[in-house]
N, C-alpha and C positions, 0 to 999 in steps of 0.2 A: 504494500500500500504506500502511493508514496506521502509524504508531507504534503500540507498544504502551501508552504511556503521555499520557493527554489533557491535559498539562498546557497550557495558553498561556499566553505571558507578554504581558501586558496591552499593554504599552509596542511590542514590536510588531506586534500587531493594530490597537492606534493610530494607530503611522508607518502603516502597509500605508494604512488608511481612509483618513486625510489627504491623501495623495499621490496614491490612485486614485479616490476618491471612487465607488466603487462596491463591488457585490457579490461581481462576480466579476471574475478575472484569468484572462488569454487564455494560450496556449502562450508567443506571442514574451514577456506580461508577467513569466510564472513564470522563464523565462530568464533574462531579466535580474535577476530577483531573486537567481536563485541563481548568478549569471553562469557559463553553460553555452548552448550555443547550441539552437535552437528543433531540430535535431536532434538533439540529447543531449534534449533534452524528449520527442522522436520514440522516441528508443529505450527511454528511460525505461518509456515507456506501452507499448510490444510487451515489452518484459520484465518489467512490474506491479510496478517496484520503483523507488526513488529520487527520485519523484513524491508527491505529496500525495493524496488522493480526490479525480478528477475527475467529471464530467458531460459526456456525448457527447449532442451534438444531434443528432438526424439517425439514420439509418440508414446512410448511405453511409459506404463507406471512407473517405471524408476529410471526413465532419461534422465540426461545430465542436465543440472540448473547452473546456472551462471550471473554472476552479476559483478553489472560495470561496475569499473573503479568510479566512473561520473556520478550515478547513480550510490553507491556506497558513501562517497564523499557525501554526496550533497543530506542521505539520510542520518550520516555523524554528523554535521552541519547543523540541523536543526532537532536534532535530539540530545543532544550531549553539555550537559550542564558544567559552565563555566564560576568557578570560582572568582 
């Protein structure tokens, strides 16, 4: 589900590229990002909430999910509470 509001904050969309050098992040990567485990990531997706916009490859019940770092960033963006 995404936010309602598309801010990102530069600085982590930076860290996320650097570290993964790529496009997209896998289930177990988003986990870890949000430290939750790759089934709280499972449940996330059956209840369309607390996840970012993914992409399913596949048809099958258990195709691959993926999700951009844009998308990743911009959900730590406005979920993640600054001291």
């Amino acid at each position: 589900m995404k936010p309602a509001n598309n801010y990102i904050n530069k600085a982590i969309l930076e860290n996320l590229t650097a570290r993964y050098q790529k496009a997209t992040l896998t289930k177990k990567e988003l986990a870890h990002e949000l430290s939750v485990s790759v089934s709280s990531i499972n449940n996330y997706i059956v209840k369309g909430t607390g996840v970012p916009e993914y992409t399913k490859i596949g048809d099958a019940k258990n195709g691959t999910v993926l999700f951009s770092l844009i998308a990743v960033a911009e959900y730590l963006s406005n979920t993640i509470k600054v001291a």
